[in-house]
N, C-alpha and C positions, 0 to 999 in steps of 0.2 A: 702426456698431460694436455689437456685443452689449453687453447690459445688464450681463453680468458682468465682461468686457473693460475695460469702464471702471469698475469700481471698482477693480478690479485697476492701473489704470494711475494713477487717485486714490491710490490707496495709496501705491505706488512713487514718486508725487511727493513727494507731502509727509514721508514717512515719516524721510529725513535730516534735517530739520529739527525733529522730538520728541525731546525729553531728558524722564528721569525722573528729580523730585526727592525724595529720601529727608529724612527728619526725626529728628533724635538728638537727646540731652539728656543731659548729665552727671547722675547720680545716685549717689547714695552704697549701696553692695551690703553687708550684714554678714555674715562670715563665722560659721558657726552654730558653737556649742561642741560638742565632742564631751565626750560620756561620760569622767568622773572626771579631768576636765581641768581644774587648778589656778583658781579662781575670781579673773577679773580682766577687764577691758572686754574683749570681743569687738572684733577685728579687724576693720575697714571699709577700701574701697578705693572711687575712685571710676571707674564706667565710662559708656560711652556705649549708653545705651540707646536700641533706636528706637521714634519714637510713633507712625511713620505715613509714607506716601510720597502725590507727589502728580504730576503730568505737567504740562512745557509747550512752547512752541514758541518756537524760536529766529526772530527775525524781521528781523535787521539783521547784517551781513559784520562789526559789532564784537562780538557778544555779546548781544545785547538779548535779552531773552526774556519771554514773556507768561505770564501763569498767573493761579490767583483769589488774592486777598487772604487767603483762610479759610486755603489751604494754609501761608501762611509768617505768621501771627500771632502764634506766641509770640517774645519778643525777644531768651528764653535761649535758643531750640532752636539748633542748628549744620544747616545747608542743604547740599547736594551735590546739583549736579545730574550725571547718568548720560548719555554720549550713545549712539547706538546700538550700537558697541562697546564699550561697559559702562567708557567711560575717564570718572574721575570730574572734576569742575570746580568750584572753590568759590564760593559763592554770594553775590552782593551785593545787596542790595536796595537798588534807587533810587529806586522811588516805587508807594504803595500806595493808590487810590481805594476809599473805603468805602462810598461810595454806589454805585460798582456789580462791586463785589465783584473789580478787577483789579487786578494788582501788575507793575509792571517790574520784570525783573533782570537783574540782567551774570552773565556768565559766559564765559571762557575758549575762544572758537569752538575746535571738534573741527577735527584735522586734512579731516576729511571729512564735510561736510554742506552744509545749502542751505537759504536763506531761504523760508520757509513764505510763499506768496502771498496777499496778503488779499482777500479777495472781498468782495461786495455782499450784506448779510442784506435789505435793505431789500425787494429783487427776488424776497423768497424765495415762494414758495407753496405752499397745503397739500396735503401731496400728493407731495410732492419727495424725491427719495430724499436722503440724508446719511449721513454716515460718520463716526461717534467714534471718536475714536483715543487711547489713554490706559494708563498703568500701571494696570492694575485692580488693586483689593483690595492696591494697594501691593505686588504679588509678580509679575506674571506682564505685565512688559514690553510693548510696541508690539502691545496689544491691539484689533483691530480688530472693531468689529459696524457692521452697515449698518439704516438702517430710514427712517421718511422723516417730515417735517416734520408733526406730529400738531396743533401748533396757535401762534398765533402772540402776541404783544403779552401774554402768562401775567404776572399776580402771585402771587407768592408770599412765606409767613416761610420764611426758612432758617435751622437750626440747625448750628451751626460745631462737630462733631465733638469737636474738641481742647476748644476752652473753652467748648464749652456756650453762646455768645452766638446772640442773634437778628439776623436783617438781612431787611428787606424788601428784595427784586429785586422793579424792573418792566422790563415789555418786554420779558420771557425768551421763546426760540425754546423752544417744547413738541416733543421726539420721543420714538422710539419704540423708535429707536438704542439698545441696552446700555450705561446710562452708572454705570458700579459705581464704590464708595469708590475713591480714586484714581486714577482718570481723571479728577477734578477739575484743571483748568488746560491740558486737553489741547484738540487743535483738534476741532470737528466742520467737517468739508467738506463741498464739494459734488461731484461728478462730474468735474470740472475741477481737484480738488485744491485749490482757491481755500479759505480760509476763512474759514467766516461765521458762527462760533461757538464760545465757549469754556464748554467743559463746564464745567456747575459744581455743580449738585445733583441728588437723585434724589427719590423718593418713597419712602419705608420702607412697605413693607407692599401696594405695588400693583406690580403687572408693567406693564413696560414705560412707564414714565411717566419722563422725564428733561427735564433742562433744561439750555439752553447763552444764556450771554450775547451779545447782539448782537454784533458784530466792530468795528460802527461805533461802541462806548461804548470800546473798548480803543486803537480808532482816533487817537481826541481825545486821551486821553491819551496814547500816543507823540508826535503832536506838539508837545504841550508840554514834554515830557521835552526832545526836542531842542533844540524852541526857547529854552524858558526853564529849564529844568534843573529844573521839578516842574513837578507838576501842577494845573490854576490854575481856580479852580471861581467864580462867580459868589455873593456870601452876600444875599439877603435879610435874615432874620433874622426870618421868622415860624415859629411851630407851628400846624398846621392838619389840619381835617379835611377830606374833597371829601365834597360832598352829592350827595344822590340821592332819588329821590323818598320813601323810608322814612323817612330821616333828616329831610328838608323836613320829612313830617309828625309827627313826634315831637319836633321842640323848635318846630314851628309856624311853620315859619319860611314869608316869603312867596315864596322861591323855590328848587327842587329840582333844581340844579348850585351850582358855584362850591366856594372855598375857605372853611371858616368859621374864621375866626380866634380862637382857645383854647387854655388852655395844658393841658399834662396833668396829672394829679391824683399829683405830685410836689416832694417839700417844696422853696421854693426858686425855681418853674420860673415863666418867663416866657413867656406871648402872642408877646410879644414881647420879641426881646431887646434890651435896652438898650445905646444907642450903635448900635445897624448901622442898616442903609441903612433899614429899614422903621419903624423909631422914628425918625427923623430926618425922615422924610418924613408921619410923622403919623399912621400908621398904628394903631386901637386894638386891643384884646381883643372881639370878639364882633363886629367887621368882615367882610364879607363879601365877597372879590373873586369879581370874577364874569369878569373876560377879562383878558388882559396881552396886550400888543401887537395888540388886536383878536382876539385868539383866546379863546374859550368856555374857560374852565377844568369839565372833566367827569371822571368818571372815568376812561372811555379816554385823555383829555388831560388830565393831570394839570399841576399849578405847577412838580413837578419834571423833566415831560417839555416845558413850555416853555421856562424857563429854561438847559434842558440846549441850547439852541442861541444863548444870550447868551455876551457876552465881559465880563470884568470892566471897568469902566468905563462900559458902554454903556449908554445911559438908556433906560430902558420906562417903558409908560405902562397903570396899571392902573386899571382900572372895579370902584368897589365900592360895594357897599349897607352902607347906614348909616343905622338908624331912618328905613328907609322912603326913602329916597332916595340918587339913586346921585350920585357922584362919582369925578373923571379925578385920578386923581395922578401926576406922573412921577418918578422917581426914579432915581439913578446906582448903579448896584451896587457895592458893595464886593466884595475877590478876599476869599475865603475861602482863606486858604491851608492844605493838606490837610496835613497829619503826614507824614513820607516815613518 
């Protein structure tokens, strides 16, 4: 089949199953005095102003819906999502992961649509065509650009539009795809319609550089949505930096990986927090893990890319240097339970 043929037929998959979510806020409007008009408080009325629109995909025959956390942040704003016939549906938020930037929502299945098929990012390679699909610029609906998988496992800080907050994403698919303000939460595909990624930032000031979240970070959270009705995250309870060889040689340390355990230079802030699984288990300030469950903590593999495959409850066993010598700790994780 031609190359263009199947995007075309990518499109027409998926495309039932993207809603676009607009964002309002009650505000208070004054009406301005006119000229030689009796002096007394100006007229106010309150209306619904918009801040901003964002894209997601419907993913379950009840309403479930995917999109990033950034888009629905504020607690006053009022949500609508759009389906492809512009019929609007009110928005409920059921659960929102901070650490990797995804939000479930309900919404009111469209007389006419189709559950968006999740595919495999894992399999992905560089080189691979993909397809964003999103409200751009919050105006101009079931926006489609094509481009292909530019690089893979990206970190980045992302800056949250609305509030100005920071969030580091790891593991982001790097493409090439048109990924513009508002197409935030929308799917990127692949050829197959399958998707393997949820748009979520851009680059200000470079062409062509976007980013979408693994499909398989959005994955885990649906099932726990179902299963346990939130979302259920594993808590250590360290702050840490990942070493590398710069770092190794600037606090002199005697090895260039692992986690170094420190807190950050904020009033208050603990190493380690007190009470969770990692104070309990002994863990100090200026410790160094160096593997958990036999795996090398580096910077490609991070503590929060190990962990991100524990279940709460389940014991690990971690390797760390301590005034020159190492030691095996195991420890039971506590669930970090997430804010919904």
């Amino acid at each position: 089949m031609p190359h263009e043929e199947k995007i075309v037929e990518a499109v027409e998959r998926i495309l039932p199953s993207v809603v676009s979510i607009t964002i309002t806020k009650a505000a208070n409007v004054f009406e301005p005095e006119l000229p030689f008009r009796d002096i007394r408080p100006p007229n106010t009325s309150t209306e619904e102003v918009r801040l901003g629109g964002g894209s997601g995909f419907i993913v379950s025959e009840e309403g479930l819906v995917l999109t990033n956390r950034h888009v629905i942040t504020d607690p006053d704003a009022h949500y609508v999502a759009f389906d492809q016939n512009g019929i609007p549906s009110e928005v409920r938020i059921l659960a929102q992961d901070p650490i990797h930037d995804v939000a479930i929502l309900k919404i009111t299945p469209p007389k006419k649509f189709s559950v968006a098929k999740l595919g495999n990012s894992q399999e992905l390679k560089l080189g691979q065509t993909v397809i964003a699909i999103g409200n751009a610029l919050g105006e101009f609906e079931s926006s489609v650009s094509t481009g292909v998988v530019s690089g893979l496992s990206r970190l980045i800080t992302a800056i949250n539009d609305i509030s100005g907050t920071q969030e580091r994403l790891r593991g982001l698919i790097q493409t090439d795809a048109a990924i513009n303000p508002g197409n935030s939460g929308g799917p990127l595909v692949n050829l197959s319609g399958e998707v393997i990624g949820i748009n979520s930032a851009v680059i200000f000031g470079a062409q062509n550089i976007g980013f979408a979240i693994p499909i398989e970070k959005a994955r885990r959270d649906l099932h726990d949505i179902k299963r346990f009705g939130r979302i259920r995250r594993p808590f250590l309870g360290i702050r840490y930096i990942i070493l590398n060889k710069e770092l190794g040689a600037r606090f002199r340390l005697p090895v260039d990986y692992g986690a170094l355990v420190v807190r950050e230079q904020m009033p208050d802030d603990h190493a380690v927090v007190p009470g969770s699984a990692a104070a309990l288990a002994g863990i100090h300030e200026g410790d160094i893990v160096l593997s958990c469950n036999g795996r090398t903590i580096t910077e490609k593999e991070t503590m929060e890319d190990i962990l991100e495959t524990i279940t709460p409850g389940e014991k690990i066993m971690l390797v760390i240097l301590r005034d020159q010598e190492k030691h095996s700790i195991a420890i039971e994780l506590k669930e970090w339970k997430v804010k919904n």
